[in-house]
C-alpha positions in Angstrom: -46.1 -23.6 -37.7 -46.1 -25.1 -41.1 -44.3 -28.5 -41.6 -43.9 -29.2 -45.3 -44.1 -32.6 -46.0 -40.8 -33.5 -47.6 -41.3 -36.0 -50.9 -38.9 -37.4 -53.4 -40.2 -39.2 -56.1 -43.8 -40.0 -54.1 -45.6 -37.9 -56.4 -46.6 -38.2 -60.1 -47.6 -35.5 -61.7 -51.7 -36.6 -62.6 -51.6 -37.2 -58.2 -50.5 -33.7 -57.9 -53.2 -32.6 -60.3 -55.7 -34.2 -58.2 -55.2 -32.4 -55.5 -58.0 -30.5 -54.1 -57.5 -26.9 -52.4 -54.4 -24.7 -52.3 -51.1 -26.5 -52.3 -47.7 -25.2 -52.4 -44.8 -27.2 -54.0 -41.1 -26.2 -52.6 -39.2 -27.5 -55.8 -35.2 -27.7 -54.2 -32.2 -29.4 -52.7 -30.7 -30.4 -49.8 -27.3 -29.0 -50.4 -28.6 -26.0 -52.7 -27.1 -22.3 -50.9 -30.5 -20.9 -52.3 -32.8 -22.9 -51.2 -31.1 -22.8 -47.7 -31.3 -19.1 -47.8 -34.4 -19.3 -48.8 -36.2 -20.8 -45.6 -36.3 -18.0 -43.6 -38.4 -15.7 -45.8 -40.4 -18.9 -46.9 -41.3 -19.8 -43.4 -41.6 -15.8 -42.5 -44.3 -16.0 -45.0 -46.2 -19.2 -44.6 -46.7 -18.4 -40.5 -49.8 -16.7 -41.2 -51.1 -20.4 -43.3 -50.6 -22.9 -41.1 -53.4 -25.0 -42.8 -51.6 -24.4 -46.1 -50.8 -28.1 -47.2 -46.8 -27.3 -48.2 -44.3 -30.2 -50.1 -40.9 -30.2 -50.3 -40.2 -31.6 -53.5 -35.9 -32.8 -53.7 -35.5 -32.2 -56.8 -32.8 -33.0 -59.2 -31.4 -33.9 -62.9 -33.8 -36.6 -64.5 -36.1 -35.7 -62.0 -39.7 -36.4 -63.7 -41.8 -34.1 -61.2 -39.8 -31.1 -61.1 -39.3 -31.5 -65.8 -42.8 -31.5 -66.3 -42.7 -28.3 -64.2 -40.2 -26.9 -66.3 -37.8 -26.4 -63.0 -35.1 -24.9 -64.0 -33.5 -23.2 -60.8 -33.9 -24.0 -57.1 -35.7 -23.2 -54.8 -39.2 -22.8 -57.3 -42.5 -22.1 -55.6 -45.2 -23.4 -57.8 -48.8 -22.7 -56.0 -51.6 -24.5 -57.2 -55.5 -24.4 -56.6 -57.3 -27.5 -56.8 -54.0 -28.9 -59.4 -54.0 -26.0 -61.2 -50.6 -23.6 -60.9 -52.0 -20.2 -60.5 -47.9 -18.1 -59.3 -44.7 -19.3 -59.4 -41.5 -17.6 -58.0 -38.1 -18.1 -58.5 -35.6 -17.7 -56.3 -37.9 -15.6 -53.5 -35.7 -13.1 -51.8 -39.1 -11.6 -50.3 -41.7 -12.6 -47.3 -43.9 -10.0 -49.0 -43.6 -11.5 -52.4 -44.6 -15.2 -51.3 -47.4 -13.6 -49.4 -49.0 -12.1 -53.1 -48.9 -15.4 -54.5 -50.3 -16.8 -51.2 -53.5 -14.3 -51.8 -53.8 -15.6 -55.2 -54.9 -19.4 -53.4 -57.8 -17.5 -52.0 -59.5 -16.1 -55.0 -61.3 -18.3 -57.6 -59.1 -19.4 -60.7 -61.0 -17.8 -63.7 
């Protein structure tokens, strides 16, 4: 299973740039109903990318990270292929949906 490596403020946003290969940021909060709700479907839909490299990003106001992301609403999944966003979903409700933006990580960024 997928662990997502939790991080606070441990990221600037040039580090996450530079990171090569598919990434997934989990933009969110503790204490946030939605992001809660939210893990089963995320998990439901990660099982099959266990290699996937996944942060958890607490996110908050006057956040840095999650601003120059233009995060607005919790939980946001921004995925990103070698730095470079390629989907984002809001609020997922959907396995099915994550999974599409999941596919996206495997095709080249044109």
């Amino acid at each position: 299973m997928n662990t997502p490596q939790t991080a606070t403020s441990d990221y600037s946003r040039a580090e996450i740039e530079t990171l090569a290969g598919p990434v997934m940021l989990e933009f969110g909060a503790s204490w946030c109903g939605y992001c809660q709700a939210a893990q089963p479907v995320i998990h439901e839909a990660l099982r099959a990318y266990a290699s996937l490299r996944h942060i958890r990003i607490e996110d908050g106001k006057g956040k840095p990270l999650g601003r120059s992301y233009r995060v607005t609403r919790w939980p946001t999944l921004i995925f990103l292929l070698d730095g470079q966003e390629v989907a984002r979903l809001v609020r997922p409700t959907d396995a099915g949906a994550i999974v599409e933006a999941l596919l996206l990580l495997d095709s080249p960024v044109s």
